[in-house]
C-alpha positions in Angstrom: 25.5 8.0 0.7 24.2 4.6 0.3 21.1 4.0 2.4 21.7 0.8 5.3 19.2 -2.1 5.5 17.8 0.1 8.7 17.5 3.1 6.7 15.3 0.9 4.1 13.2 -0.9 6.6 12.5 3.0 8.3 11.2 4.2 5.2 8.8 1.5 4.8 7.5 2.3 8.5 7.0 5.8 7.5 4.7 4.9 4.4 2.5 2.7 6.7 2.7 5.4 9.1 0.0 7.0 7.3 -4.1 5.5 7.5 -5.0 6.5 3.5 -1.9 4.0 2.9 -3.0 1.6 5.6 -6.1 1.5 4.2 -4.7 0.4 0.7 -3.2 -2.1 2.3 -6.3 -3.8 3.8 -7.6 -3.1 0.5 -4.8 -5.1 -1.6 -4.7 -8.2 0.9 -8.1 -9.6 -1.1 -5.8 -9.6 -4.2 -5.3 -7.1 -6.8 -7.4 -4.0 -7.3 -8.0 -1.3 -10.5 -7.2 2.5 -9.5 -11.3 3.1 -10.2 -11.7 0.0 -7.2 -9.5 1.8 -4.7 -11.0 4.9 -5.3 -14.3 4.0 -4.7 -13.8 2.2 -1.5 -12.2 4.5 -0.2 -13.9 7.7 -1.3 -13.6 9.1 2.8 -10.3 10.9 1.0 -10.0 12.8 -1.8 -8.2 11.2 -5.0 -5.0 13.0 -5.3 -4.3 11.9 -1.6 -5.0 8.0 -3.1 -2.8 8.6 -5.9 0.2 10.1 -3.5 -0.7 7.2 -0.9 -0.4 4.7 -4.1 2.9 6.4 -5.4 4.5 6.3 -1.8 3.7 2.7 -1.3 5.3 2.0 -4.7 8.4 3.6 -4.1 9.4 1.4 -1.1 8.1 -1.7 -2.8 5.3 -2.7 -1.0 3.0 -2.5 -3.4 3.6 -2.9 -7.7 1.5 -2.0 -10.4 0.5 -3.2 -14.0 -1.0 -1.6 -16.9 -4.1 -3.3 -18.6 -5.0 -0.8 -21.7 -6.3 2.3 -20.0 -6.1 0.5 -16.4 -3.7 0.3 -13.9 -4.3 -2.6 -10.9 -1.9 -2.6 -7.9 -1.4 -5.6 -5.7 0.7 -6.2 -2.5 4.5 -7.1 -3.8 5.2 -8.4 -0.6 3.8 -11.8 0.0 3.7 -11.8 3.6 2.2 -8.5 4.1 -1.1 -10.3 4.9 0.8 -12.3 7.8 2.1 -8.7 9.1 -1.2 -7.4 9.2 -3.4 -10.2 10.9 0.0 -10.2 13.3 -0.3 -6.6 14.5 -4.6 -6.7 14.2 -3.6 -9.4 16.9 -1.8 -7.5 19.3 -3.6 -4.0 18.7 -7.1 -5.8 19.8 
């Protein structure tokens, strides 16, 4: 079955429906970050709940990775993600 534009746009609400992803997020709107960089500002949670965070926020394409030698640095694939964010900080305060 081919998944609808509202089927899409739901999944990508389910992965920010989590606070280890939203706090990537935050994280990713100051530009690009290493795996070691996320992991240390967010030590609060253990890594293998950053990793699964990271791989969930991949698969809906919110976020992309690149490899740099033994590093891998995500940032936000979505360039108005930082708009989103200030938008709903807006309404939430």
């Amino acid at each position: 079955m081919t998944k609808t534009l509202n089927d899409k746009k739901a999944e990508i609400f389910k992965a920010l429906s989590n606070p280890v992803r939203l706090d990537v997020i935050d994280l990713l709107l100051d530009g690009e970050k290493c795996v070691c960089e996320i992991q240390q500002a967010l030590k609060k949670y253990e890594q293998p709940h950053i990793s699964k965070s990271l791989a969930k926020l991949k698969s809906v394409g919110l976020i992309k990775d690149r490899k740099d030698g033994l590093n891998v640095y995500y940032s936000l694939n979505i360039c108005c993600m930082g708009e989103f964010m200030t938008c709903l900080n807006k309404i939430l305060k």
